[in-house]
Structure formats: structure tokens, C-alpha cells
Steps between C-alpha positions, in 0.01 A plus 500: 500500500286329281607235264158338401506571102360295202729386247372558151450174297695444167185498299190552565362163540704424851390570774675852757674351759472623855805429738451608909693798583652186700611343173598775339744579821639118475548578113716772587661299774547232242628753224766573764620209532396434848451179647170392657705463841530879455172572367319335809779693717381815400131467475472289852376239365601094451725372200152317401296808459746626276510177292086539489517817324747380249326211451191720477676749223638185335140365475369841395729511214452140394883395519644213547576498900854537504708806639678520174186561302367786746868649457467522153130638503632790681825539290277530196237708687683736685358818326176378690649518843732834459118679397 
């Protein structure tokens, strides 16, 4: 399955986004409402990498770091992950 996809930019002086097919999957995960205890469970992985790639979608996005910020970015851009 591939995830990889660009997310179009409000206007057309911002620049496309690329998330990882690995970023997009913890999105999802995220959108779910799983934990990152589950997340690392099911991709084999530690607790850490998972907090690296939501630190790295955090970053991408310029939010503030918090989890309640990334929640919202996905509550108000869910259309983006359903596509």
C-alpha cells in the first residue's frame, strides 16, 4: 500500500508537504486514536521511533509540539487522510 502523497498547500505561496508513507501510517494511527505504545506494537518498533515521526510530522507542519495540536491538525484535515 502506498501512502506517500503530497498535501496541496492553501495558496500558492506555501510550500507541498511530503509526509513518509511512515507518517502518513502514524497519522492514521493517530486519527484512531491509538496510543504510541500501540503504534510501536504494531510496527515492531520502540515507543521512541514512534515519538520521532510525530515529532517529525509536528515539525513538518510547523505546530507547536504538543499532542493536542497534532490532534487537532488531523481533526481539521481529515479529508486529506481519507483521499
Amino acid at each position: 500500500m502506498n501512502l506517500k502523497k503530497e498535501i496541496p498547500p492553501q495558496d500558492a505561496s506555501k510550500p507541498v508537504l511530503v509526509f513518509s508513507n511512515v507518517e502518513l501510517e502514524i497519522l492514521h494511527f493517530i486519527k484512531n486514536g491509538m496510543t504510541s505504545a500501540e503504534m510501536a506494537i504494531l510496527r515492531n518498533c520502540s515507543v521512541r521511533t514512534i515519538e520521532k515521526h510525530r515529532s517529525n510530522i509536528i515539525r513538518k507542519l510547523k505546530l507547536k509540539s504538543s499532542q493536542n495540536a497534532l490532534l487537532i491538525w488531523i481533526m481539521n484535515n481529515h479529508h486529506i487522510l481519507n483521499a
